[in-house]
C-alpha positions as a Markdown table, in Angstrom:
| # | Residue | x | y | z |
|---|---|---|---|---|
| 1 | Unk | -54.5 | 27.3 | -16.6 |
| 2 | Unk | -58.6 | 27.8 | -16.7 |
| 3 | Unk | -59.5 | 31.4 | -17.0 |
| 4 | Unk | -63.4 | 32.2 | -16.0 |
| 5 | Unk | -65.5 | 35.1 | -17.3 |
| 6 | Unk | -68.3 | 36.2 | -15.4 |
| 7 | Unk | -70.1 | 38.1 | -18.3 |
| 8 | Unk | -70.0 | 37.5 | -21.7 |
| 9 | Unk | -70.6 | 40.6 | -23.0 |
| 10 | Unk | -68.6 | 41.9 | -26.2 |
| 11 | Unk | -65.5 | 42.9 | -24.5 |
| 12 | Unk | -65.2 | 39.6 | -22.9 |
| 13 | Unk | -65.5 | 37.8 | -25.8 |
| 14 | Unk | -62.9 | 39.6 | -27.7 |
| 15 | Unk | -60.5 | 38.7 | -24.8 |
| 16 | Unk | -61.5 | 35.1 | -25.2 |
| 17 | Unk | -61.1 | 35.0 | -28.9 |
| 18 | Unk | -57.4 | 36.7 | -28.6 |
| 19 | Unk | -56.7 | 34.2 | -25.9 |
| 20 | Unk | -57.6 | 31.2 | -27.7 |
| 21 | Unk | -56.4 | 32.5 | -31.3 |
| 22 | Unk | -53.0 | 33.1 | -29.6 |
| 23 | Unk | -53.1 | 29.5 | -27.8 |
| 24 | Unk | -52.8 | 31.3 | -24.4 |
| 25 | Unk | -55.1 | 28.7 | -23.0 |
| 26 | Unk | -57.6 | 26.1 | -25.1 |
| 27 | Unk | -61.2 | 27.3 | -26.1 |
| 28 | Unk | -62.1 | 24.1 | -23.4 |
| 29 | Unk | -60.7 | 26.4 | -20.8 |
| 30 | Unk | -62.4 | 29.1 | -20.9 |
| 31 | Unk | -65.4 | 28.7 | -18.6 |
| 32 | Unk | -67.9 | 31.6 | -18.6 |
| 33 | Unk | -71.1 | 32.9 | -17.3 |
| 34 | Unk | -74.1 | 35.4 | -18.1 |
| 35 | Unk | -77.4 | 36.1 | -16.9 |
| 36 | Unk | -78.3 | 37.0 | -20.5 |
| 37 | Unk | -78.6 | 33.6 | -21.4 |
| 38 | Unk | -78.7 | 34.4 | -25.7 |
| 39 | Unk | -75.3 | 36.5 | -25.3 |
| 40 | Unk | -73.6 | 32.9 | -23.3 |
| 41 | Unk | -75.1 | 31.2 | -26.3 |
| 42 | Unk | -73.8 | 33.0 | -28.9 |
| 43 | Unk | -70.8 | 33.4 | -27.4 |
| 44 | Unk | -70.6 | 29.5 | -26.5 |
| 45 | Unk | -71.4 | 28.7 | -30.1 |
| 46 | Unk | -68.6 | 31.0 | -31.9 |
| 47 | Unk | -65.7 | 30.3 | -29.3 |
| 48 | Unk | -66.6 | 26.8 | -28.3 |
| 49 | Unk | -66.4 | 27.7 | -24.6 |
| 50 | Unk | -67.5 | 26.4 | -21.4 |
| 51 | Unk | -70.2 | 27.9 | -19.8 |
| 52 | Unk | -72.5 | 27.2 | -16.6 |
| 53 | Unk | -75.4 | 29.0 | -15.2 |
| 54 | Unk | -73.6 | 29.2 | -11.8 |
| 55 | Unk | -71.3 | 32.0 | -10.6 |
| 56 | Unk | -70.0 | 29.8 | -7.6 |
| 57 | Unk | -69.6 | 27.0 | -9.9 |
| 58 | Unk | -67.0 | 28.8 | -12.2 |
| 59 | Unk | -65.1 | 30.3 | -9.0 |
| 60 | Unk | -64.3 | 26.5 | -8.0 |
| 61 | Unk | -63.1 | 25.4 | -11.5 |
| 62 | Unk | -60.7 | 28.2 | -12.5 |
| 63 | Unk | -57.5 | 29.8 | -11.6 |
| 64 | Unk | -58.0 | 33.5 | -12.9 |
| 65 | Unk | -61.7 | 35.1 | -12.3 |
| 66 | Unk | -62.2 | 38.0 | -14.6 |
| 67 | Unk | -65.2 | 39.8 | -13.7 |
| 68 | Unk | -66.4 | 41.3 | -16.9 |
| 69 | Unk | -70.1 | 43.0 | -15.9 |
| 70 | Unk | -70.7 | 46.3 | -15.3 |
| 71 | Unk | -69.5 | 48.5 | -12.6 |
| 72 | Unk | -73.0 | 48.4 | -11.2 |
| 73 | Unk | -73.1 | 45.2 | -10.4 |
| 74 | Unk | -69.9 | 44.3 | -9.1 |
| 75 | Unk | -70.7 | 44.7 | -5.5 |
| 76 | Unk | -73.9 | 41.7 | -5.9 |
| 77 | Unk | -71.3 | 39.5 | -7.8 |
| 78 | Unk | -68.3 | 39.6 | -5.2 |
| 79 | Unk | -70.7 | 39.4 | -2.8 |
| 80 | Unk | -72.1 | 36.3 | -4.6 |
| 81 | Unk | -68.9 | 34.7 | -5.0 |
| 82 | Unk | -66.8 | 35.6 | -2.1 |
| 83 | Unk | -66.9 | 32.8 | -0.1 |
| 84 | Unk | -65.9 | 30.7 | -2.9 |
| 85 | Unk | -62.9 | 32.3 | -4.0 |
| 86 | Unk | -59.2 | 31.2 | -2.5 |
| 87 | Unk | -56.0 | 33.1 | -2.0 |
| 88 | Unk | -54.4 | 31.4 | -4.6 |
| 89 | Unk | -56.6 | 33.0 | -7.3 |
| 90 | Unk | -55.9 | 36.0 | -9.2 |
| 91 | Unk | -59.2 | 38.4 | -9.6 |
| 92 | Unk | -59.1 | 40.6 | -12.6 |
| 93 | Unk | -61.3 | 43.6 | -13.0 |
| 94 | Unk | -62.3 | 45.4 | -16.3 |
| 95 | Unk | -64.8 | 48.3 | -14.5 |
| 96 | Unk | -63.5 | 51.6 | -14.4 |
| 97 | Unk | -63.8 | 53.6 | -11.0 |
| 98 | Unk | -63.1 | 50.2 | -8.9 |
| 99 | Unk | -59.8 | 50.5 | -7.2 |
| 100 | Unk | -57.9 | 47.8 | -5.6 |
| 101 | Unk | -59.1 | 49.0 | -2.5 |
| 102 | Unk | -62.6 | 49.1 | -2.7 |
| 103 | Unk | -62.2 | 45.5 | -4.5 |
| 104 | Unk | -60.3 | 43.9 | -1.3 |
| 105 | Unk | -63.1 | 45.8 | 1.0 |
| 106 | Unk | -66.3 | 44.0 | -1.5 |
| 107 | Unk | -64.5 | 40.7 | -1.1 |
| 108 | Unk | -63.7 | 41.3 | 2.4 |
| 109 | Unk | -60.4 | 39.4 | 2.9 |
| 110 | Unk | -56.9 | 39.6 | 1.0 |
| 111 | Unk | -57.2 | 38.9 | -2.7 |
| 112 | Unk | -54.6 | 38.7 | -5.4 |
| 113 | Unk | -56.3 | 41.6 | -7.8 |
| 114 | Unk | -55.3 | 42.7 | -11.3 |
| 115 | Unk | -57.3 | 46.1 | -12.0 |
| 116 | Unk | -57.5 | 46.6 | -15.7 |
| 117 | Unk | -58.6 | 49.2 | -18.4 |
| 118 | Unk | -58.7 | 47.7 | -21.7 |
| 119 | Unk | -60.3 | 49.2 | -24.7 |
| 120 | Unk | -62.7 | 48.1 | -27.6 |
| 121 | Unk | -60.8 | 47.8 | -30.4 |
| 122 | Unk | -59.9 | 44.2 | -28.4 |
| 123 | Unk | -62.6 | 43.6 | -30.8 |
| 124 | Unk | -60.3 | 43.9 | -33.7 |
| 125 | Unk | -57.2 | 42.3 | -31.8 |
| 126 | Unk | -55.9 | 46.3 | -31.1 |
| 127 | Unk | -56.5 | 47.4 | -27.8 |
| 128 | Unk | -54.5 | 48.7 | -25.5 |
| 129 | Unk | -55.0 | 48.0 | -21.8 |
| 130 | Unk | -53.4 | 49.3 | -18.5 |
| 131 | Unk | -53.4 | 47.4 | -15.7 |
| 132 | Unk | -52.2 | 47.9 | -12.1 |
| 133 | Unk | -52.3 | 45.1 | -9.1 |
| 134 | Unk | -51.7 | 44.8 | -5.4 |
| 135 | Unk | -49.3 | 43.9 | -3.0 |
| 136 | Unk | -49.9 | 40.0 | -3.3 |
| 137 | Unk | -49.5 | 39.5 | -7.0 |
| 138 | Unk | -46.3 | 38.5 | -7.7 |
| 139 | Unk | -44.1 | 38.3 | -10.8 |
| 140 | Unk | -45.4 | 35.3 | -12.3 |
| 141 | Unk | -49.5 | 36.8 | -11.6 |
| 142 | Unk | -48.6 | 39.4 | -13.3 |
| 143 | Unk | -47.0 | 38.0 | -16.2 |
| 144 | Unk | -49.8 | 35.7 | -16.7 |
| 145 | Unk | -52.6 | 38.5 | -16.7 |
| 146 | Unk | -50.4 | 40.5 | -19.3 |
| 147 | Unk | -50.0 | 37.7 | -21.5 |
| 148 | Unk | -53.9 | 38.0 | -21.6 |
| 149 | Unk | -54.4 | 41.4 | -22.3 |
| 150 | Unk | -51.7 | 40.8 | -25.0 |
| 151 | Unk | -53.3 | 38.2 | -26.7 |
| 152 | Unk | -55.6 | 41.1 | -28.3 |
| 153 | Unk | -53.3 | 43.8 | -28.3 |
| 154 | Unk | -50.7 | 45.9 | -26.2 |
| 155 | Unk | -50.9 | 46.2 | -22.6 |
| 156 | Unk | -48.7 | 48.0 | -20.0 |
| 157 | Unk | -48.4 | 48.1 | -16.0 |
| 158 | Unk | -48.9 | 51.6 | -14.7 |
| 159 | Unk | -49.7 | 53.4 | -11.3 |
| 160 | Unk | -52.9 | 52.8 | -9.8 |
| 161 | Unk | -53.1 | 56.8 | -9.9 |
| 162 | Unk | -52.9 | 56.9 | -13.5 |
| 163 | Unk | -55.8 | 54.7 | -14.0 |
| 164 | Unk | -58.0 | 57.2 | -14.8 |
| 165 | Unk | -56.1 | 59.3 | -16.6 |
| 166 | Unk | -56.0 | 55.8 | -19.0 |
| 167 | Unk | -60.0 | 56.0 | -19.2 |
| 168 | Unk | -59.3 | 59.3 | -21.3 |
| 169 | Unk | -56.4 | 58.7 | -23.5 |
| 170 | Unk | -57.5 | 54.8 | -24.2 |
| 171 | Unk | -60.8 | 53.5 | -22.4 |
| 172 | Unk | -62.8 | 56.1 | -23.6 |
| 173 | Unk | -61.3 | 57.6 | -26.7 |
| 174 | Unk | -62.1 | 55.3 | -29.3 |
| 175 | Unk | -65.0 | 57.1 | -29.5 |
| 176 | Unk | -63.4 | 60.5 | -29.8 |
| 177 | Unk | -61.5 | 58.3 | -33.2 |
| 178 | Unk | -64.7 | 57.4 | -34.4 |
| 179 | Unk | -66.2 | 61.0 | -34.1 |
| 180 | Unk | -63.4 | 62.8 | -36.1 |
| 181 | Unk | -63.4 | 59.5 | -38.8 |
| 182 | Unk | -67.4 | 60.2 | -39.4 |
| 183 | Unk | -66.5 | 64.4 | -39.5 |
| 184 | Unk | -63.8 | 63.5 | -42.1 |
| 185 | Unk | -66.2 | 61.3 | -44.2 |
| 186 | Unk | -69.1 | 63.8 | -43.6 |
| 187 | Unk | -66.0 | 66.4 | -45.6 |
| 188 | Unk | -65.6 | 63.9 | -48.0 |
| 189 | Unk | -68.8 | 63.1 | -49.0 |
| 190 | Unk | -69.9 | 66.9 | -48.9 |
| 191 | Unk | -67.5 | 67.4 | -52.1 |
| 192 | Unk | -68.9 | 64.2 | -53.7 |
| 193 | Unk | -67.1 | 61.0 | -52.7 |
| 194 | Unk | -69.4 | 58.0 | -51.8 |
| 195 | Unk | -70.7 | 57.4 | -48.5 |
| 196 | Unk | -68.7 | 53.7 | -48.1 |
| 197 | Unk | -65.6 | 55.1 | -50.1 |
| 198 | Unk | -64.8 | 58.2 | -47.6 |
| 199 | Unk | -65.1 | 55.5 | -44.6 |
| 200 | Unk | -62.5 | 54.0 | -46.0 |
| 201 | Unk | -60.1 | 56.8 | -46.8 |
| 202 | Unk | -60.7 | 58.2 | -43.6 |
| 203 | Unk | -60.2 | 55.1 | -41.3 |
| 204 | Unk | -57.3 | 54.0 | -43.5 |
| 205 | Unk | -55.7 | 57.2 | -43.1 |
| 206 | Unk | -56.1 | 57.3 | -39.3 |
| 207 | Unk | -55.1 | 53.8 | -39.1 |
| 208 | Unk | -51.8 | 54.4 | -40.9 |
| 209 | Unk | -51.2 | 57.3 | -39.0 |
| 210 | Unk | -51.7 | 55.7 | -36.1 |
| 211 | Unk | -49.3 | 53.0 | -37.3 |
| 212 | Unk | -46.6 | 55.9 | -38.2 |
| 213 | Unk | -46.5 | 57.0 | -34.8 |
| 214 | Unk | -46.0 | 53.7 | -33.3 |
| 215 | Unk | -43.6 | 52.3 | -35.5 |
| 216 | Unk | -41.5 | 55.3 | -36.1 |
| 217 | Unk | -41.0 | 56.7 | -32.8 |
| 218 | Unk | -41.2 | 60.5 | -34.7 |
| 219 | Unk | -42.6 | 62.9 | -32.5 |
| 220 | Unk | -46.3 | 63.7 | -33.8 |
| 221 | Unk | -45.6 | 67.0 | -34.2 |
| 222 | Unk | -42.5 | 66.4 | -36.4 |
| 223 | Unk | -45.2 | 64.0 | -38.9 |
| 224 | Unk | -47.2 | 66.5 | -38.6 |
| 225 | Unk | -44.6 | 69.1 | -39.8 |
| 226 | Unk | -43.4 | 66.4 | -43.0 |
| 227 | Unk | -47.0 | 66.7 | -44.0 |
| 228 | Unk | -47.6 | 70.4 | -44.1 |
| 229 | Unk | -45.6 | 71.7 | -47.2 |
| 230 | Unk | -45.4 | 75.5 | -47.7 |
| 231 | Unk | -48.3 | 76.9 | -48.6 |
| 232 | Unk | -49.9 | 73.5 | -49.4 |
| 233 | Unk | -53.2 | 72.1 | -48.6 |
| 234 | Unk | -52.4 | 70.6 | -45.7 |
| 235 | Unk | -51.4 | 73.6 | -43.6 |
| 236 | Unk | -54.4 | 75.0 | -44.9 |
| 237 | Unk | -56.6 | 72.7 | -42.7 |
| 238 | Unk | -54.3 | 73.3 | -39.7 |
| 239 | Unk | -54.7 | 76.5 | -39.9 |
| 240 | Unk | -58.3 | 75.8 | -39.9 |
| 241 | Unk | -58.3 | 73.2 | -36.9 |
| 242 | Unk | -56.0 | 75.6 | -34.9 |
| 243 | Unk | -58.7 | 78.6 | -35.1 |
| 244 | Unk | -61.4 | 76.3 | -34.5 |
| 245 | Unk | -59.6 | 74.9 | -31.4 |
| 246 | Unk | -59.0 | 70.8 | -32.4 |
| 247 | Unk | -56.8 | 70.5 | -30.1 |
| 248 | Unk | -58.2 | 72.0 | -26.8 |
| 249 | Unk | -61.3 | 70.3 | -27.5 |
| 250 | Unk | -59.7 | 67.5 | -27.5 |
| 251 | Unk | -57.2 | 68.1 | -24.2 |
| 252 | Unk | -60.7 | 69.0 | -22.6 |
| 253 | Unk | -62.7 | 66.3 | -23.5 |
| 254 | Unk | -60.2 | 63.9 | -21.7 |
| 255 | Unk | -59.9 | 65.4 | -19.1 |
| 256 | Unk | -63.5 | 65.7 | -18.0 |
| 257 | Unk | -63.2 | 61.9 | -18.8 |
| 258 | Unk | -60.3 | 61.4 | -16.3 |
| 259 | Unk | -62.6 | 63.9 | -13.9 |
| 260 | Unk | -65.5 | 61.4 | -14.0 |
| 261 | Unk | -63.6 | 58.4 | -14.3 |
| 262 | Unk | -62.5 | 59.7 | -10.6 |
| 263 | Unk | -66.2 | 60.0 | -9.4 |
| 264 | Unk | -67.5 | 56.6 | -10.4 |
């Protein structure tokens, strides 16, 4: 199987490096393109990938096409390569607000299309990634394409209706993470730890939490609950959180995500 990027950007790369660290396909198989020529480079040099300076090029050597540029310029790029591209080949999309739809119209014929949401922690061989296809991908398409997404961290099939709802719980939130980890270390440092040390206690702590709830199956509330002893220190800070509205922030947040996710 030969798998072609078209963009090189840091999400595609951390898709190619789970792919070939997980020996989905060799590093040789890989074929990729980008018109920011140092970002091919680099990414040439680490991975040890093909690469060309042609769209049309890639199209005719590969079996899965993943367009990985931004939503912005995926009408010029199918338009670019549409003539190129055969039944047989399974497209796979990584922009969020392109449905399977408005891909098919773009390309202009019947395509086998994989839409996809992954997330950046790819980066670290952690993401999690949705994906939804059409009516001609079969069984073994999309088997293939999870096996991808899995290569750098969980994936699941869901509803093309529920795409955009996975913008903001997973696409998007990452950055909702990173904002309470800096808030925690902002805490921490306030009362005296080091800068560098409160990182570290506060990703740690999220991570294993994180890890706690996948691994137990334990409702979140109920870990919450085992932490918060009577009058202890923890409940304390819920208190706090509760009063200062944590949680509908939060459910508010996402939802404006989801809400824009459907406008793009």
């Amino acid at each position: 199987m030969k798998i072609g990027f078209i963009g090189s950007g840091n999400m595609a790369q951390a898709m190619m490096a789970g792919m070939i660290d997980k020996g989905i396909v060799k590093s040789t198989d890989i074929i990729a393109t980008d018109v920011y020529k140092p970002a091919l480079e680099k990414t040439k040099k680490e991975l040890n990938i093909s690469t060309t300076d042609c769209n049309i090029e890639l199209v005719k050597n590969v079996d899965v096409i993943i367009l990985a540029v931004k939503p912005q310029f995926y009408e010029s790029v199918i338009k670019e390569i549409s003539g190129a591209v055969n039944d047989q080949q399974i497209i796979v999309t990584i922009a969020p607000g392109k449905t399977l739809e408005w891909i098919k119209e773009a390309f202009g014929k019947d395509m086998k299309i994989v839409r996809t949401m992954p997330n950046t922690p790819a980066m670290v061989g952690e993401g999690m990634s949705a994906l939804c296809h059409n009516e001609l991908v079969d069984e073994a398409d999309i088997n293939c394409v999870i096996e991808i997404f899995e290569s750098f961290g969980k994936a699941e099939v869901v509803s093309e209706k529920l795409m955009d709802v996975v913008v903001g719980v997973s696409g998007s939130s990452p950055a909702y993470i990173y904002m309470v980890i800096e808030a925690m270390a902002d805490a921490a440092v306030a009362d005296g730890m080091a800068r560098d040390q409160a990182y570290k206690f506060a990703a740690q702590a999220v991570l294993g939490s994180a890890k706690m709830v996948l691994e137990t199956g334990i409702h979140p509330g109920a870990l919450k609950d085992m932490v918060c002893s009577p009058e202890g220190t923890t409940i304390e800070a819920v208190c706090v959180l509760e009063e200062k509205g944590l949680r509908s922030a939060i459910i508010e947040g996402m939802r404006a995500t989801t809400k824009k996710a459907r406008t793009m």
